[in-house]
Each structure stands twice: as C-alpha cells, then as structure tokens.
N, C-alpha and C positions, 0 to 999 in steps of 0.2 A: 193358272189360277182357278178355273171351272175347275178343271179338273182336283188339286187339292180339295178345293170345300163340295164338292162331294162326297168324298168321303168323310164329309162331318161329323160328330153326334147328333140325333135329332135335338138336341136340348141348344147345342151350340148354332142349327138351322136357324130355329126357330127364334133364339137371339138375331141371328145377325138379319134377320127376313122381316123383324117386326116393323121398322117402320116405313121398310118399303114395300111393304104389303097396303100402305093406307089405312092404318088402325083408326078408326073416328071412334069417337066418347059422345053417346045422347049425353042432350041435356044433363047436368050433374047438381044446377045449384038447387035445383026446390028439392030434393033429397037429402044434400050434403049433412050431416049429422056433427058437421066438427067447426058450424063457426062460431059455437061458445065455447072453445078450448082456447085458453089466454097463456098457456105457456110462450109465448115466443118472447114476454119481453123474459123469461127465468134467465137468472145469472151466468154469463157461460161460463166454462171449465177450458175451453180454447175460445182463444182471442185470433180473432183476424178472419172467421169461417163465414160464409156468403150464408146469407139468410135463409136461401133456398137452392134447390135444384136446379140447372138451367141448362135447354137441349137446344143444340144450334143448327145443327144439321139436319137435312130431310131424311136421313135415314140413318141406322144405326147399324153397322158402323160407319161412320164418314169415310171421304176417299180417303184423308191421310191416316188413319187407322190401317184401312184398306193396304192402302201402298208399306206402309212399316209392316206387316203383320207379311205382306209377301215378300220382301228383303230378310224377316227373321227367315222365313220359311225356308228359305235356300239355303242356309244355314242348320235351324236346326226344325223338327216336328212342333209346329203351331195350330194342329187340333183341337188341340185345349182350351186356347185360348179366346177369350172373349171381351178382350179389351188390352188396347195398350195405354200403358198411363203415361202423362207429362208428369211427375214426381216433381218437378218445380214451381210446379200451380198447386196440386194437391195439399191440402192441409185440414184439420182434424178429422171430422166426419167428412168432408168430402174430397172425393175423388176425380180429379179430370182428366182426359181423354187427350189423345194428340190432336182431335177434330176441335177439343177447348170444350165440349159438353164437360157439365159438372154437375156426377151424382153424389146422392147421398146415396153413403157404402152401410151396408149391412150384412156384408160377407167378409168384406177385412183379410183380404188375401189369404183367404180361407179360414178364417177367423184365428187371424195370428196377429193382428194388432193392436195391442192393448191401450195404446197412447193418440191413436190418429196418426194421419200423416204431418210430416214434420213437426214431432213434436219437441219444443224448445227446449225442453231437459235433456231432450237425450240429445239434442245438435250439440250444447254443451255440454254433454259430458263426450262426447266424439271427441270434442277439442281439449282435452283435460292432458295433462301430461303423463298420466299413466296409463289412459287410452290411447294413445300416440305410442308410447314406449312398445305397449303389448301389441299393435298394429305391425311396426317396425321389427320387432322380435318375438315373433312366434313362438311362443315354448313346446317344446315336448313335453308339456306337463308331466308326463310317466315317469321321465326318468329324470325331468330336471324341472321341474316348479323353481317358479322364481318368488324371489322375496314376500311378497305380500300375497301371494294364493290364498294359503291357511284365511286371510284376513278379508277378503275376497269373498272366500266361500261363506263366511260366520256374517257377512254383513249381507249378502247377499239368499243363497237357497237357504241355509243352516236360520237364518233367522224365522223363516217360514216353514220350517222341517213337518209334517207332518207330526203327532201325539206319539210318541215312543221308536222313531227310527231318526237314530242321531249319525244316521251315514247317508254319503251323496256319492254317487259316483255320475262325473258329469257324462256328455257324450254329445252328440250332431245332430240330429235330429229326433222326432218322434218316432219312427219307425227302428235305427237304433238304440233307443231307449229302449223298447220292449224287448230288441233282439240279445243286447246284453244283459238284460234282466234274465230272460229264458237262459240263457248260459250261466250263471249264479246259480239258478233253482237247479240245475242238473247236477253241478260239482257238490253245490250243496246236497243234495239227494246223495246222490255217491258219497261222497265222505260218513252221511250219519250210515249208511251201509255198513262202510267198512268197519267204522270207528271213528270218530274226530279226531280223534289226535292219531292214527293209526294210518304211516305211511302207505303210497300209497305201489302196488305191488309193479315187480319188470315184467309179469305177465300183462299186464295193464296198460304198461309203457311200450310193451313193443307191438301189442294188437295192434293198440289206437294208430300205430303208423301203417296199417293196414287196414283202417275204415273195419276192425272186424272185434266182437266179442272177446272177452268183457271190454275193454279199454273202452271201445265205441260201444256206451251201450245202447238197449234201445228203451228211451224214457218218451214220455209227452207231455206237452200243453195243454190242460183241458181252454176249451173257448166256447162261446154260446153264438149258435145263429144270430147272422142279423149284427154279430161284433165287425168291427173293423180296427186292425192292432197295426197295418200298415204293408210295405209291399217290396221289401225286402223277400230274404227264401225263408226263414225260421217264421217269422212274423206271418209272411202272407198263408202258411198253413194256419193261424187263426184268425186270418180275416175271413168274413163268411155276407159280404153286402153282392156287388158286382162280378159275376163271372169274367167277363174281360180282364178283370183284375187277376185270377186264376191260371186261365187256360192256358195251355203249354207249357206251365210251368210246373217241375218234378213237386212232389208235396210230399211230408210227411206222412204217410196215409193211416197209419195207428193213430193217431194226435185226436182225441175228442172233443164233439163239437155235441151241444146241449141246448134243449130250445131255451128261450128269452120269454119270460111273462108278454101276450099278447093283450095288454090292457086297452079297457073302453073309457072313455073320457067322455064326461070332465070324472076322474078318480072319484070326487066325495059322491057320486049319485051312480056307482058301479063298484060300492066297496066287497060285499058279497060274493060278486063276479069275481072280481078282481083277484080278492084273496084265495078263493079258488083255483085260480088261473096258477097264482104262484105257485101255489103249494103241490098241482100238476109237475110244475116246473123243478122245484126244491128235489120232489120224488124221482123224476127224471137223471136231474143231476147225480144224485145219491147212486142212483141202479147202475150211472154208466161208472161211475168211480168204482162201485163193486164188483164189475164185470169186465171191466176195461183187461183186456189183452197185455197192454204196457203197461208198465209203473206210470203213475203220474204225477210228479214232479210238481205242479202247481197249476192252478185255474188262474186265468185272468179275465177281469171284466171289466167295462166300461159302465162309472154312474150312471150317466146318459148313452144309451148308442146312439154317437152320432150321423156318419156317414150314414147306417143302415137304418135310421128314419126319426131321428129323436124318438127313442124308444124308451118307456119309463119303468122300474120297479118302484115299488115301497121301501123305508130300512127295514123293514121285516124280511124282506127277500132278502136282502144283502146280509142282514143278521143273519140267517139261517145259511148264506152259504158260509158263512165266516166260521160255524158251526159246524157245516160240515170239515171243512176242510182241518179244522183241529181233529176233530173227528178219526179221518183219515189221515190225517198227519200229512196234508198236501201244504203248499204256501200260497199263500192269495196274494196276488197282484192286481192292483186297482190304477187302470189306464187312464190318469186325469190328461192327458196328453191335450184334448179338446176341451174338458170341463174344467181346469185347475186355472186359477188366479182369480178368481172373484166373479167370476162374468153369470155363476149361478145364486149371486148374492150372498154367498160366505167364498174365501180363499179359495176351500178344496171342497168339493161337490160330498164326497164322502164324509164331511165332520158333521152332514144333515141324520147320517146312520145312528150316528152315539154306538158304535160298536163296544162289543162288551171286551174284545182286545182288538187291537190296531192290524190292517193289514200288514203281511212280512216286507212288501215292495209298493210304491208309491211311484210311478211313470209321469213325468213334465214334459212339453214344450210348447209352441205354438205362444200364447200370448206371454210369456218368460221371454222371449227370440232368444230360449236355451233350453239347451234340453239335459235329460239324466232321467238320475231315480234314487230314491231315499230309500232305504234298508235297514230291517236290525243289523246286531253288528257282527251274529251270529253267519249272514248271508257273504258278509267278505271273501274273496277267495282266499285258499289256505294258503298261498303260495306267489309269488309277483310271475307278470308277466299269463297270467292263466285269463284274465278279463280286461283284455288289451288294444291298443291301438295305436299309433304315433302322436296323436294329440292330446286325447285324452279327453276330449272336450274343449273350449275356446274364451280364452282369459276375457276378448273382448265381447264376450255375451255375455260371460258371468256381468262384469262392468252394468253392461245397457240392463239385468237383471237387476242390479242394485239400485239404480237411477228409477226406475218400473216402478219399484218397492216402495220408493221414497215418496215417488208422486202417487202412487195410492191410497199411502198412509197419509202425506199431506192432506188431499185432496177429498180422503173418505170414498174412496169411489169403490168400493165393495159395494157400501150403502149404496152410493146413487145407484150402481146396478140392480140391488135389490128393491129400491123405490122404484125408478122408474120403470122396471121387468113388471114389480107388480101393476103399475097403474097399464102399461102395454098389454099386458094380458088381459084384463080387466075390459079392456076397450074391443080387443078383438073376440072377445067372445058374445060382445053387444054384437059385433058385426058376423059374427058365427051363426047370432040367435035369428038377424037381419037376413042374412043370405045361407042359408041353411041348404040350397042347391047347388052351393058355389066352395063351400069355406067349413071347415068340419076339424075334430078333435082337437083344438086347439091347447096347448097344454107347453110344461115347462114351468124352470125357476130361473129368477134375476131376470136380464135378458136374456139368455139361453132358451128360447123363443121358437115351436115351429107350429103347424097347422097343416091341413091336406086339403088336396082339390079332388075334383071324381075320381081323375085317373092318371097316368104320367103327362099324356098328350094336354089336356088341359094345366095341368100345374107348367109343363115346359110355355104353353104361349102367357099364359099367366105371368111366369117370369119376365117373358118377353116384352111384356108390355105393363110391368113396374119400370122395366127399363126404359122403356121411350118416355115414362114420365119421369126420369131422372133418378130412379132408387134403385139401387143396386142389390141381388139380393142371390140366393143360388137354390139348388133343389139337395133332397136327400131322401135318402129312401125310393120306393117304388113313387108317390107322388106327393109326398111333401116339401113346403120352403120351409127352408132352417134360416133363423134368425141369428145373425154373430156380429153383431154392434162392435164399438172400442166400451172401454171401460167410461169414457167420455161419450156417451151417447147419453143426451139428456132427455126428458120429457116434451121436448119442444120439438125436437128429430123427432121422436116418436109420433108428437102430431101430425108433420108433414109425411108419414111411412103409413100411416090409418088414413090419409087421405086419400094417397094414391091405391091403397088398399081398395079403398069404397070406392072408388071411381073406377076399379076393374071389374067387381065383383059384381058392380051396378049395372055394368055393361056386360059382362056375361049372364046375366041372371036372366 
C-alpha cells in the first residue's frame, strides 16, 4: 500500500493527507459573512437529502475507504481515485463514502450528473418495460434498430436538437463523440473534393488498404490550446491541457493547434483588454488556416474550456471563428460535451453566441449519461457502414436521456441553474473582493462556476480541505476549482459551499 500511494498525483496526496495532517480552522464565527443567508428553509427539488455535510472519520480517507480502494487496486489502477462511494446512502446533492462521511458533491462524477444521486425518475424509468426489454436485448442499433428507436430519438436528443441540425448520430461516450465527428468532417472534406455525388475512385480504395495516398489522405483537426476533446488516438491530438495525457502516445503531428483568448476577469472591467486579446487570437487562427500544411477539414472548440481552466471567450470570438471557417470552407464543431444540458443556464452553452449560421456538428455527453452529435444532413456519410460500430450508441441512455428531459422541463431546472449560478457567483466574488490573496478571477455562467488560487500547490490543499469540511469539489487548469453541481443544486447548497469556502479562505489568508 506505501508503495502504490506513492506514486500518487500531488492533487490526490494532498486529498487523502488532509485530515491527518491536523487541519485546525481559527476562530470562524465573528467573521462568518453567511448568517443572514435564510435559503435553507427554500423548497427542495430532492426529497430525502441530509441538511448538511457530515465527516465522521479522523482522517480522510477512513480505514474502510482505505481497505476497498486496496482490494480495487489489485485488480485494476486506483490513482485516480479519491473516493469510494456507498451508492445506497448517496442521494441528490450528496454523496457518502464507505467510511459513512457525507459530502456535498460539486464535481458529480465529473460533472456528469444531472439529476443527483438516486434520482427517483430515473429508478423508475430503470423499472419500466421498455428499459427492461432494451437491458435484456441489446440491439445493434446499425443494422437492427428495434421498433421504437425512431421514437426514442424524436422524444428524447431530436427534441433538444440544436437551431438547424436535424441529425443525431448517437455513440459511448464524449471522447467518441468527437472521434466520430473528426471522421464525418474528413469523408465529408473528401467527397466535396471529389464531387458529391461523384463515386468514389479503386485508386482510392486500394491505397487506403495501404495507410497510403490518396485513399489515406492526409487532413487535420484544427483545436485551440488549453482544449480538451478527450483521450482516445484522433481526439487526444486535440487535446492540449495535461502532458501525461499525451506523452508516449503517436499524434497526429500536422493537426493544428491555435491559442485560446487569455481573458482578465471580472469581463465587464477588462472589455478593451479583452477584445484585444481576441482579435490576437481570431488573427492567429486565420494565419494558421492559410498556412497550414494540411487541408483542414474542421475546427473544434469548447464554449467553456473546461479541463484546461474554465477558460472564457465573448460571442464575438465565437462569431468570428464561425466566420472564418465559412470563410475557408472548414466545419465547426462545438464540443458541449462538459457545457451542454442547462448547467450554463440555457440547454446548450453556444445558443449564448446568437450565431449568424449554426455550427455544422454539435458534440454531447456527460450530464445526457449519452453521448453523440447533431449534424447537418449534408455531414452524413455517403455510404453505410463508413461511421461505424456494433452498437451504435445505447437504447438504454437514450431512455435515462428522455426521463433527464422530462424532469428538467418539469422541474424548470435550466432556470434554477441560471438563478442560483447567478446568485453563487454574486457571493464569491463578495468573497474574491474579501480575500483577494487567496481567491481570484472568479467567473462563469449558470453554475458552470470556477475561480483560482495563487498557484496549483495551494488550490490542491484548498481542495483538500473543502473536503474535510464535507464539499466535494475538483481542480482544472494550472490552479483552479471548477464548479459542476447537478441540475438540482439549489441556493441553499450553495450557502453551505460559500461557507466552507470562507472558512478556508479565512484560514489561509
């Protein structure tokens, strides 16, 4: 066991060392800034969730954490890991541990839970008979969709389709979403080459079964530093946050990669700057499309970069690459992969642009728990079997998709993300203005929520010790925490997440 957590990440040390280090908290109440905040009696969205946080154990993690996390270990690589959960205790915003500590979660299993744990709609729709049926009977979607797919998809993605792409092609996760995407934009590139309708040649067909010219040709992905598309082999040539994520692995080495607007926060008091900054950037972009070695087949970007720091532009940037790329006759791909379902206070982070035409590819998953990607209809392949797999995607996501759908629209919880993201932000930048040696750029929309500390070492114990006081929360970027609530994260959590906030920030300060 020494030996494994040695080899740790400093980020995952300094977790598990927080509270047997002896973390002590000066005094807290004659500073506390949050005991006129009266959300706690607000209505809940989940019934049955514990009022508050509660740590039980001397140290984090406890021994039965401890002991399960070395049983996974022998099995498979538990590095990563930073918690194992009781899934039968856990329910909406919070999360428990096998030690019985229960946090409140603000990372969401990587911010892929849109409903909390055990959420009642979707236990029954688990039990439904046509979650059962597709459980039991896996289809090959490709070659054999069963009866109600079509109906499936139209109640489910097709209802939320993105403004002008009335195509889904589903898939497994976020990392194949992009990867099938970049396979589209290529065949597409190639065909408007040849000709659309213009077969496609036996010199073509017998190269490619030789990795060699033309059949293989050689196209790329344009991506922007500071992106992250996922870590697959096509995708991870445009991720651009973590080397570890990289190294040893062959890349596409023609594939361009383009800086990201370095914006100063708060935006409205750095507009100048800012626009500047972009237009650096826009110029950037432009020179490497006109210079670029390879053909480029299509740009993809993320609203938000998330991994690589909650990173923001304007819709004027976004305008303008959408600009360029008709321009050049590239296709734009827009990675809501992290930002799509409401959690930025509209559905899809991009309908903030008002683009003057829609991107050609729209990328899902994570709070969906399904993944794909909406399309013109133009982007279809020519031909079956060319943008392939055995499943094709998974009847029983689309399902727990539709059920998602249902209780959002029920429920309004776009809104409540966009109320209570605003009121959340509002507050931490009181506590920005507060600890100004601790706590910096504070920025984001809805909850889609992050801020920075001085440097990574301080953001990592930071983490550490929101954790011993019950919030759960994670890092991104060089030194910021990213905020990824559920859609159910109300004003009242948020109190209790400003608390523990001020009480670290107070104690480092």
């Amino acid at each position: 066991m020494a030996t494994r957590f040695a080899l740790q990440s400093p980020l995952r040390t300094a977790l598990f060392s927080a509270r047997s280090s002896n973390i002590t908290y000066r005094s807290f109440a004659s500073v506390s800034a949050f005991h006129g905040r009266i959300h706690k009696d607000q209505k809940e969205l989940v019934h049955g969730e514990p009022k508050r946080p509660k740590i039980v154990t001397s140290t984090i993690p406890g021994p039965k954490t401890k002991a399960g996390l070395q049983h996974l270990d022998s099995l498979q690589d538990t590095r990563a890991a930073t918690m194992m959960t009781d899934l039968n205790k856990s329910i909406g915003n919070y999360v428990v541990d096998l030690d019985g500590n229960t946090y409140l979660d603000l990372f969401c299993q990587i911010a892929s839970l849109p409903l909390g744990y055990n959420s009642k709609a979707l236990i029954d729709a688990a039990s439904s008979p046509e979650m059962i049926q597709m459980l039991v009977n896996r289809p090959a979607l490709g070659v054999q969709p069963h009866s109600t797919w079509a109906k499936t998809l139209e109640e489910s993605f097709m209802s939320v389709a993105p403004k002008g792409l009335n195509q889904v092609f589903t898939a497994m996760c976020g990392s194949c979403s992009n990867e099938t995407a970049y396979k589209a934009a290529f065949m597409y590139h190639q065909r408007k080459k040849r000709g659309l309708t213009a077969e496609i040649s036996s010199e073509d067909l017998n190269s490619c079964m030789k990795n060699a010219l033309p059949g293989s040709p050689d196209l790329a992905i344009m991506s922007f530093d500071g992106g992250f598309h996922g870590r697959l082999f096509g995708s991870l040539s445009t991720t651009h946050t973590k080397a570890l994520h990289k190294v040893d692995i062959p890349a596409f080495s023609h594939w361009v990669s383009s800086p990201f607007p370095n914006l100063k926060y708060p935006l409205d008091k750095h507009q100048a700057e800012n626009s500047k900054e972009e237009a650096r950037c826009l110029k950037a972009a432009e020179d490497k499309m006109k210079k670029a070695k390879t053909p480029i087949a299509a740009l993809i970007v993320e609203p938000i970069q998330s991994e690589g720091g909650d990173n923001h532009a304007s819709p004027a940037f976004f305008q303008g690459l959408r600009d360029l790329t008709k321009k050049h006759d590239i296709l734009m791909i827009v990675d809501e992969v992290q930002t799509g379902v409401g959690t930025t206070g509209q559905f899809w982070a991009h309908d903030a642009w008002g683009l003057t035409s829609p991107p050609d590819i729209v990328t899902f998953s994570k709070k969906f728990q399904a993944a794909g990607w909406f399309h013109r209809p133009e982007v279809r392949a020519d031909a079956p079997y060319r943008n392939f797999n055995t499943w094709m995607g998974d009847p029983i996501r689309a399902l727990q998709a539709k059920t998602i759908l249902h209780e959002i629209k029920s429920k309004d919880l776009v809104k409540n993300a966009a109320e209570t993201g605003a009121y959340l932000k509002q507050e931490l930048q009181q506590l920005e203005s507060k600890y100004p040696k601790v706590l910096s750029a504070v920025r984001g929309r809805g909850t889609f929520l992050a801020f920075d500390l001085p440097d990574p070492q301080q953001r990592d114990v930071f983490v550490s010790k929101l954790r011993s006081l019950g919030v759960n929360t994670g890092g991104c970027g060089p030194k910021s925490i990213r905020l990824r609530p559920m859609l159910v994260f109300q004003k009242k959590h948020a109190d209790i997440f400003l608390e523990a906030v001020e009480k670290v920030a107070y104690e480092s300060s």
